[in-house]
N, C-alpha and C positions, 0 to 999 in steps of 0.2 A: 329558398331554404331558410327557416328561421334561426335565427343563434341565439344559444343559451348563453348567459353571462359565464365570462370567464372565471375558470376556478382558482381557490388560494393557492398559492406555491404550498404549502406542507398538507394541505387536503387532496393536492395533485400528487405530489410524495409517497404521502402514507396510500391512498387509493393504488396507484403503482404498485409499490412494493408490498399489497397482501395481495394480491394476484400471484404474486411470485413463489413459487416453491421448488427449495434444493432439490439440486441436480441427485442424482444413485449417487450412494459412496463407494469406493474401491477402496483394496488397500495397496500402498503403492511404497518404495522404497524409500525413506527420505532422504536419502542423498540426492533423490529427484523430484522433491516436494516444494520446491522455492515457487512461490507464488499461487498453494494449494492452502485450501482452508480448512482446519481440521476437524471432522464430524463428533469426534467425542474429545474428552476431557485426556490429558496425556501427565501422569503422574509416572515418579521415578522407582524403576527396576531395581536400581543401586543408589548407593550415598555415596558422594562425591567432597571431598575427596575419601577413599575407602581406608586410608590411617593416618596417622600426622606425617605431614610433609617438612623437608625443609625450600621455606622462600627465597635462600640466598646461597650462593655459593660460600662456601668454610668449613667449620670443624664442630662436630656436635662432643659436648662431656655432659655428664650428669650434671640434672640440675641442685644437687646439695655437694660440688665440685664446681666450683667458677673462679679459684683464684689459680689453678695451676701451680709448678708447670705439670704437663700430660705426656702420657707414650700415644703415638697415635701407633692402633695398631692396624685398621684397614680400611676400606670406602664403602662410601654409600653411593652409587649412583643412579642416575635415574633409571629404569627396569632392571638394575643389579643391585639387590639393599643388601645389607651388612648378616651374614648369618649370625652373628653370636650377640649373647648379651652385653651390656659396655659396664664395664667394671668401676671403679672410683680410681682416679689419677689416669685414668686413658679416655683418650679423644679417636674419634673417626673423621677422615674427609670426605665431607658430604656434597655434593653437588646442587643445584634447584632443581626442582619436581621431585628431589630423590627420598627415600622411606628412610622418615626417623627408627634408629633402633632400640630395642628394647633396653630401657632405662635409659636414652638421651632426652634431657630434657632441656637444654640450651645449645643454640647458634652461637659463637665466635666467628665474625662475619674473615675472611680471607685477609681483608685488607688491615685490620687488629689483629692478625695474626704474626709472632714468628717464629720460624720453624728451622731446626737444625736437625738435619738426619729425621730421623723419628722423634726428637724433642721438640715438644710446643710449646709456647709461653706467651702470655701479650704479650705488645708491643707498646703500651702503654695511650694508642689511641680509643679503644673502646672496648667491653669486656663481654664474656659471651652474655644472651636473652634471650627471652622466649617469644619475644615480640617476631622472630623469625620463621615462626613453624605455624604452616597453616594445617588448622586444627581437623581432625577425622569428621565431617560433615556441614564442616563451616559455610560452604555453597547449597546445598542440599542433601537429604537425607530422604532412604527409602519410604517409600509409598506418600513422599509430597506431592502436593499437588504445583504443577508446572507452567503450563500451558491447558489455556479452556478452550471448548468447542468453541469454533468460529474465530480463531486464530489464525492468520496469515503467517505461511511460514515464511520466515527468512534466512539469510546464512548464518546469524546470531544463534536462530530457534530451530533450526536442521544440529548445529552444535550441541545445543543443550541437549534434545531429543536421543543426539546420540550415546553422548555424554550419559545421558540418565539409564541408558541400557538399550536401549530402541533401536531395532533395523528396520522397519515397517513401520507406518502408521494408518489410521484411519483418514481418508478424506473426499470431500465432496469431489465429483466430476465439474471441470470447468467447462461452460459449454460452448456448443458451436455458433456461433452466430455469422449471418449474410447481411451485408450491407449494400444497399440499393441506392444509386445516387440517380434522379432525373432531372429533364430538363431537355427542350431543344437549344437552346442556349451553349450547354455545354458542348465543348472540344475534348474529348479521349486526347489526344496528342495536344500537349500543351505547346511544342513549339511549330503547332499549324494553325492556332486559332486564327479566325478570321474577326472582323471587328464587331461582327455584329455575335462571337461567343466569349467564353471564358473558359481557360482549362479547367476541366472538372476536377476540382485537389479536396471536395468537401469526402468521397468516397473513402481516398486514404489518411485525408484527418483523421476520420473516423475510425478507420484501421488501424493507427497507431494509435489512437487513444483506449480503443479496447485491447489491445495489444498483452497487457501485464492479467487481463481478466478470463479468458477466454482460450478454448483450446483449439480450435481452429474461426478462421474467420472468411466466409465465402463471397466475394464482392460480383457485381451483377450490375452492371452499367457501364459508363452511362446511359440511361434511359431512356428516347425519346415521350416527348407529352402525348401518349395514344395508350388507351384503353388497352388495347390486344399487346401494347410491347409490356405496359407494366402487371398485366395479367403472366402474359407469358413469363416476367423476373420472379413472381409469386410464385409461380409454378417450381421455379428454380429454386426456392426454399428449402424442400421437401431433406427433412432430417435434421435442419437447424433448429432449434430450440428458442433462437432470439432474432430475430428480422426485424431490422434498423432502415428504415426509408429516410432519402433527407432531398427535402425540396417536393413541390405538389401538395404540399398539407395545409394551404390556407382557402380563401375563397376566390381565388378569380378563375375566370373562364378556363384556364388550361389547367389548372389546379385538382389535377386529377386522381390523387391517391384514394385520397375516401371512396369514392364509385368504385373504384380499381379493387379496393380492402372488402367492401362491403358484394360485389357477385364474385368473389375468390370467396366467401364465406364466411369471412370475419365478422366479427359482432365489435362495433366501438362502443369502447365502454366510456372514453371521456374526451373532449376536444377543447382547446382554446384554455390556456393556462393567465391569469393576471398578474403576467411577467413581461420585463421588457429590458434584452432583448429577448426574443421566444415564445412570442404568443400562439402561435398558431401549431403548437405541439399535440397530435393524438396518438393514443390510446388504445388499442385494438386485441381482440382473443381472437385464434381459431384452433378447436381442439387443445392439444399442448403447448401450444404455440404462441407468443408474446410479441408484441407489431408496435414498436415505436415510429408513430413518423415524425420528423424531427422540419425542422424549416428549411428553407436552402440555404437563405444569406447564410457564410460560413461563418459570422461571427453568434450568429442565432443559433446555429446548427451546434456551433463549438460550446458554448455556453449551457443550451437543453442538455447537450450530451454529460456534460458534467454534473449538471442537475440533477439526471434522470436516468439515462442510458447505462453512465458508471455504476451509482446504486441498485440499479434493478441487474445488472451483471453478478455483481457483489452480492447481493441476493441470493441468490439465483446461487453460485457457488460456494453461499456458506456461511457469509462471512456472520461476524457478532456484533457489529456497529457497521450499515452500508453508507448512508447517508455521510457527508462529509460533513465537517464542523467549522466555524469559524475562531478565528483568532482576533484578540481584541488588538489594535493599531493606531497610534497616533496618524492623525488626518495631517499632509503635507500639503497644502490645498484649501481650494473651498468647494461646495457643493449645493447646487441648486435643492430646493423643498422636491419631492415627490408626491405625484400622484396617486393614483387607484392603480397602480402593479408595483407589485416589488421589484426595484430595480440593481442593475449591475455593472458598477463600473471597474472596466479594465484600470489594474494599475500596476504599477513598479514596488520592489521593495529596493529602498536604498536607509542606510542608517538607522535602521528598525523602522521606517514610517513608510506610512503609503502614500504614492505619489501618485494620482491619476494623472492616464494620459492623455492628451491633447484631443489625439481624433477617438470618438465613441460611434462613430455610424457602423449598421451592422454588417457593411461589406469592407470594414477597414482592415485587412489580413496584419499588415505591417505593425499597426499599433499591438494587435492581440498577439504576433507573435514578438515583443517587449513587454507584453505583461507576465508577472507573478503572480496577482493575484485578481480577484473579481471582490469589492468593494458591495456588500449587502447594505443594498437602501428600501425600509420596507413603505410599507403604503402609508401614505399624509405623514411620512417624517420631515421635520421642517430642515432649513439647512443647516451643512455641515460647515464646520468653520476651522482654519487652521489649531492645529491643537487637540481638535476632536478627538474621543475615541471612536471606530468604526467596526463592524463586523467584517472581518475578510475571511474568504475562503483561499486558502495556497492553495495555488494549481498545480506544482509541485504532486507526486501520487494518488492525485483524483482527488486531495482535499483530505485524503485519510495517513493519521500522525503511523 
């Protein structure tokens, strides 16, 4: 088999992620929308707040009336506001959230209050203001624009959503995806491995890391290295929209996905990325269908999946930004020149700086599971030196702020 030179990290990227196109949209309740990407533009119903508020607890008087003293003649409180107009020499006690009334135009905060009977007067620590009332649309006002298509909702933006008048919104389907883990190597039962396996944990890596993307996720292994068992997991596909293989995607003799990919039907459309670790990452279409195989070593596997796996998910559901971003970091450390792949080291955040860790081999579990971040080194960059700035990706939410 001849091999084509491996391709750039952002040409393998961008090549991925136009393949990819959003799921159907629905429309679905947003109290059930956390972690749903929203298909259209979501502007508000109502102005918020809908009239002047008071911010503090105390006593509202008119604002051309602020030396007292006052008759307080009734309450504001929050969903019972004051029916009548407020006269000149009377005050109201008003509570927070609660509706300024007509013609109060200053707070006497509670604690500068004192009150006898129905008589108010300062108290000589502080006099009423208007610094207290928040204003009829001070957060937003009808038909603003809010939240944009491809917005990840959260319990921040399901609040505002509601807030703005919304029971429903528009959004993408999160889709189903199957993950395929092989290998005769692997042990199913991790505490029967024998010495010559390893428990197979790359399957539910992988499951929890699409976990937040995805609306269900179908796992199908572990795999023996044989043509008819990894035929047969394809088979087991049928209705997932994104099929994840990890392990058999490189070139030695038991290295069997590609064969396996290609009389299942698939067409590869790219293999072999100039990354490190994660070279041996393909690419593959059949019908609607989208076929990442990902490497085995699980530090290879963990790394592609972040690359590649997350974005083209995020894709795929919607999102407006899928690709993750880097954060600029002082370098705690040094760091060897790179070659011809873009490389990635695991490291620590402590003190705002990056700490690379010790072991970078890409079967090392322990270290990637004390890393925060993955440390972007691109091709022929000379070394790093303490002090540096770096590119990092936080691993933290797949990389996305």
């Amino acid at each position: 088999m001849s091999l084509s030179p491996p391709i750039p990290l952002e040409q393998a990227q961008l090549r991925l992620l136009d393949m990819i196109r959003c799921t159907e949209q629905h429309l679905r309740p947003l109290a059930d929308s956390d972690g749903y990407y929203l298909a259209n533009d979501l502007h508000a119903h109502r102005t918020q707040p809908a009239a002047d508020l008071s911010a503090m607890d105390g006593y509202v008087v008119r604002e051309d009336d602020l030396s007292g003293p006052w008759q307080v003649v009734g309450e504001s409180a929050a969903g019972h506001p004051f029916a009548a107009n407020l006269e000149s020499g009377q005050a109201i006690r008003i509570s927070t959230g609660a509706l300024m009334p007509d013609h109060g135009g200053a707070v006497l905060l509670q604690e500068n209050a004192a009150r006898d009977g129905d008589r108010l007067s300062l108290n000589g620590e502080g006099d009423p203001t208007t610094r207290h009332i928040r204003r009829k649309g001070f957060d937003f006002r009808e038909g603003d624009l809010l939240l944009r298509t491809g917005t990840r909702m959260n319990p921040a933006r399901i609040a505002l959503a509601i807030s703005a008048g919304h029971a429903n919104g528009a959004f993408n389907q999160l889709p189903k995806v199957a993950i395929i883990d092989s290998g005769d190597e692997l042990a199913s039962d991790p505490a029967a491995a024998a010495r010559h396996q390893i428990p197979a944990s790359n399957g539910d890596m992988l499951a929890a890391m699409v976990a937040p993307y995805v609306s269900e996720v179908v796992r199908l292994g572990p795999v023996k290295d044989r043509l008819e068992d990894l035929l047969a997991a394809l088979d087991g596909t049928e209705g997932c929209t994104f099929v994840v293989t990890s392990g058999g995607a490189s070139v030695g003799d038991h290295d069997l996905v590609r064969p396996a990919l290609e009389q299942w039907g698939a067409t590869i459309d790219f293999w072999r990325i100039a990354i490190k670790p994660g070279k041996p990452l393909m690419v593959a279409r059949k019908g609607k269908q989208t076929i990442l195989g990902l490497p085995g070593n699980p530090v290879s596997s963990y790394v592609t999946a972040f690359l590649f796996l997350l974005p083209a998910l995020r894709q795929m559901a919607g999102a407006a930004n899928a690709l993750p971003q880097t954060v600029a970091l002082s370098l705690d450390g040094e760091l060897p020149a790179v070659g011809k792949r873009t490389e990635f080291v695991r490291a620590q955040l402590a003190g705002g700086k990056a700490i690379p860790v010790s072991e970078q081999d890409s079967n090392a579990l322990l270290a990637l599971s004390r890393a925060d971040m993955l440390i972007r080194r691109d091709i022929d960059a000379g070394p790093a030196n303490e002090g540096d700035m770096v590119g990092c990706y936080l691993l933290q939410n797949g990389g996305i702020a």
